[in-house]
N, C-alpha and C positions, 0 to 999 in steps of 0.2 A: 629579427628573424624573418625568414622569405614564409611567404605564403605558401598554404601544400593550395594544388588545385582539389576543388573541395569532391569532384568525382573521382577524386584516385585518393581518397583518404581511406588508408585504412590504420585502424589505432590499434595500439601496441599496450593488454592490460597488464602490471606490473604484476599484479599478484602479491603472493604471500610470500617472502623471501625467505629463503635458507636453505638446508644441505639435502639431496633426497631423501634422508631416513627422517627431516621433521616434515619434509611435503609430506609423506607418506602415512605419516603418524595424523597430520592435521586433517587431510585428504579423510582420512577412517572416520575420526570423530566427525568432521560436518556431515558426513555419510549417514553415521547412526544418527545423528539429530534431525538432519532430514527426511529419515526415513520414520522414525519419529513421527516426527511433525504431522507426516503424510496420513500415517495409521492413527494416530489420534486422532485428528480432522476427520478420516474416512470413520472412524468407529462414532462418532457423532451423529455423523448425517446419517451414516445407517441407521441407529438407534433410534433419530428421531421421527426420521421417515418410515420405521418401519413399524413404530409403535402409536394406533392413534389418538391414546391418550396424552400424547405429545405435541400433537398438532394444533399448537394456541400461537401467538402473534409471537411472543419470548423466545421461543423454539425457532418458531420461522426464519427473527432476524439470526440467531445464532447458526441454524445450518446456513446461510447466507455469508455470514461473518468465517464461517470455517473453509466455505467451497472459496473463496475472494483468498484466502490466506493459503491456501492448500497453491494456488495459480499462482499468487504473488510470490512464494519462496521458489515456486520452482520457474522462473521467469528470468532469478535469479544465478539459482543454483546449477539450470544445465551447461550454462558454459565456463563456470567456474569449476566444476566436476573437467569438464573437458579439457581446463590448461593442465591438471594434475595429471590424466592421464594420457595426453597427446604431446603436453607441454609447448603447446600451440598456442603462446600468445596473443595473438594477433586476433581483430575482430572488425569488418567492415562497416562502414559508415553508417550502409541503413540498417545494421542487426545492431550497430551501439543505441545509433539511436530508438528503434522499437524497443530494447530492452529497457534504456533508461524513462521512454514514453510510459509503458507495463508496469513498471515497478512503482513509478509515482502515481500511476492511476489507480493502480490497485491497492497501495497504502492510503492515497486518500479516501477511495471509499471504504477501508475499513474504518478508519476514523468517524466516517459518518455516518456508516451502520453501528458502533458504538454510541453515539448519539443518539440515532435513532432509537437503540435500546434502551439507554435512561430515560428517556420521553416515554416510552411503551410501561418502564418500572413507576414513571411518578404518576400516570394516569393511572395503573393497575391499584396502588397503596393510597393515591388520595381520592380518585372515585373510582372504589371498588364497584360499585352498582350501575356502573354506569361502562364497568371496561369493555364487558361484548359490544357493548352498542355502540361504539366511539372507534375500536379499536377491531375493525371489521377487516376481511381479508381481503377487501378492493382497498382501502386506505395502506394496510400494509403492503401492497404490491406497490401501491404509487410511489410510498416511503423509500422504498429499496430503488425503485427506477427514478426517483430523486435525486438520489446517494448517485446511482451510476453518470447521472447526465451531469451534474454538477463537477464530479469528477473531472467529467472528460473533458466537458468546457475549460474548466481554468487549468488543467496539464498540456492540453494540445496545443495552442498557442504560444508556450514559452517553449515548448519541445521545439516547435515547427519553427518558431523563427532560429532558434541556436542551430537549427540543424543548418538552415539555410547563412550562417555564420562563417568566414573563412577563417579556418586555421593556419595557425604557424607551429603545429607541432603536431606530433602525433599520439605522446607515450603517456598512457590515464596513470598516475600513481593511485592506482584501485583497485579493484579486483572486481570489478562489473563497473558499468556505463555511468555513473553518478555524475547527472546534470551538472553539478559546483566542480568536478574535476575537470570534464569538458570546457567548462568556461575559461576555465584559466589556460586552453589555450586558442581562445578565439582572437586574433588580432586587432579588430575595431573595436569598438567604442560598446562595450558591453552594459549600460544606465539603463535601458529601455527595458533589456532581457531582465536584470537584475529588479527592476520596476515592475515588471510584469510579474515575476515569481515571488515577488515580497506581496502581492494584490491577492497573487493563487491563495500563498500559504494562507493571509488575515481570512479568506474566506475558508480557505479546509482549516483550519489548526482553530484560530484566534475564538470565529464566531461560534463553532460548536462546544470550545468547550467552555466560553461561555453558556451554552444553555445547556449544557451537562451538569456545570458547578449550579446552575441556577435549578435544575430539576432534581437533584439530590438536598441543597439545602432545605428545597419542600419536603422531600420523602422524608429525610430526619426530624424536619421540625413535627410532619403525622405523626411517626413513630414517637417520638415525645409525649406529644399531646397526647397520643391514645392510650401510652401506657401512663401518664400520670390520671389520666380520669378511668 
């Protein structure tokens, strides 16, 4: 395949295929789940920001975890709402790419803000006496902007170099920007990039939830003990 010049790329998203009466049908449904989504999320953070018997380290990561998911569907969903109703295909280079940058930066920090909340649940149940003190709201800030930098570190780098990859194709069999679709069509020698995001994932995916499963085995095993004695 020829090379495209990589500043005249603009990718072609496939979408969801079939006749306009199931666009239209499908188009509705993601609509109401995203909309959904949105007023769920939004009646959270209301509720917890607005109540301040709510305002403990639990709450915190969770409006945090709701306001990250509320950004990451719709990073998603505006331009996918957009081929249904333009039926405009097509999406240029640097908006594939910040979309697909967005979307993996902000799943992985929800990943890590769930982390962080199993940590926040096995301090809470194994030292109870000890949670205000440990578990203070300068350490929970740091947890969260933890979560964000880690994030960004290990996504921008396999972003940035694929971006700067030449293609030989243009057309994503996708419906948004997904990194592994782009890949297959970058012409060179894709090990490094493929090296780099297997490094991201072991450190977003592999190590948290190892110490997610390691921080719940604790909570169960209190839970046991307390109720057998």
């Amino acid at each position: 395949m020829e090379k495209i010049n990589n500043s005249l790329v603009e990718f072609v998203l496939e979408g969801f295929h079939g006749n306009n009466t199931f666009q239209a049908f499908l188009f509705t449904i993601l609509h109401l789940v995203y909309l959904v989504t949105l007023a769920g999320n939004g009646i959270i953070i209301f509720i917890i920001c607005a109540d301040h018997r709510l305002h403990s380290p639990m709450y915190f990561f969770l409006v945090c975890l709701s306001f990250m998911e509320t950004i990451g569907i719709s990073a998603v969903d505006y331009k996918l709402f957009a081929i249904f109703i333009t039926a405009d295909h097509t999406f240029s280079k640097s908006g594939c790419t910040t979309q697909s940058f967005f979307y993996f930066f902000l799943s992985s920090t929800d990943f890590l803000l769930l982390t962080v909340m199993s940590v926040d649940r096995f301090v809470a149940l194994c030292f109870p006496l000890r949670y205000s003190s440990i578990m203070r709201l300068s350490l929970c800030i740091k947890m969260v902007v933890s979560c964000f930098v880690i994030s960004f570190l290990c996504i921008l780098y396999p972003t940035f170099t694929l971006s700067r990859a030449p293609f030989c194709g243009n057309v994503l069999d996708h419906f948004f920007c997904d990194g592994a679709a782009m890949m297959k069509l970058v012409c060179i020698d894709i090990s490094f990039i493929k090296l780099s995001n297997f490094i991201s994932s072991f450190i977003i995916l592999i190590v948290p939830l190892v110490i997610t499963s390691i921080s719940y085995i604790f909570i169960v095993s209190t839970v046991i003990k307390n109720a057998i004695s």
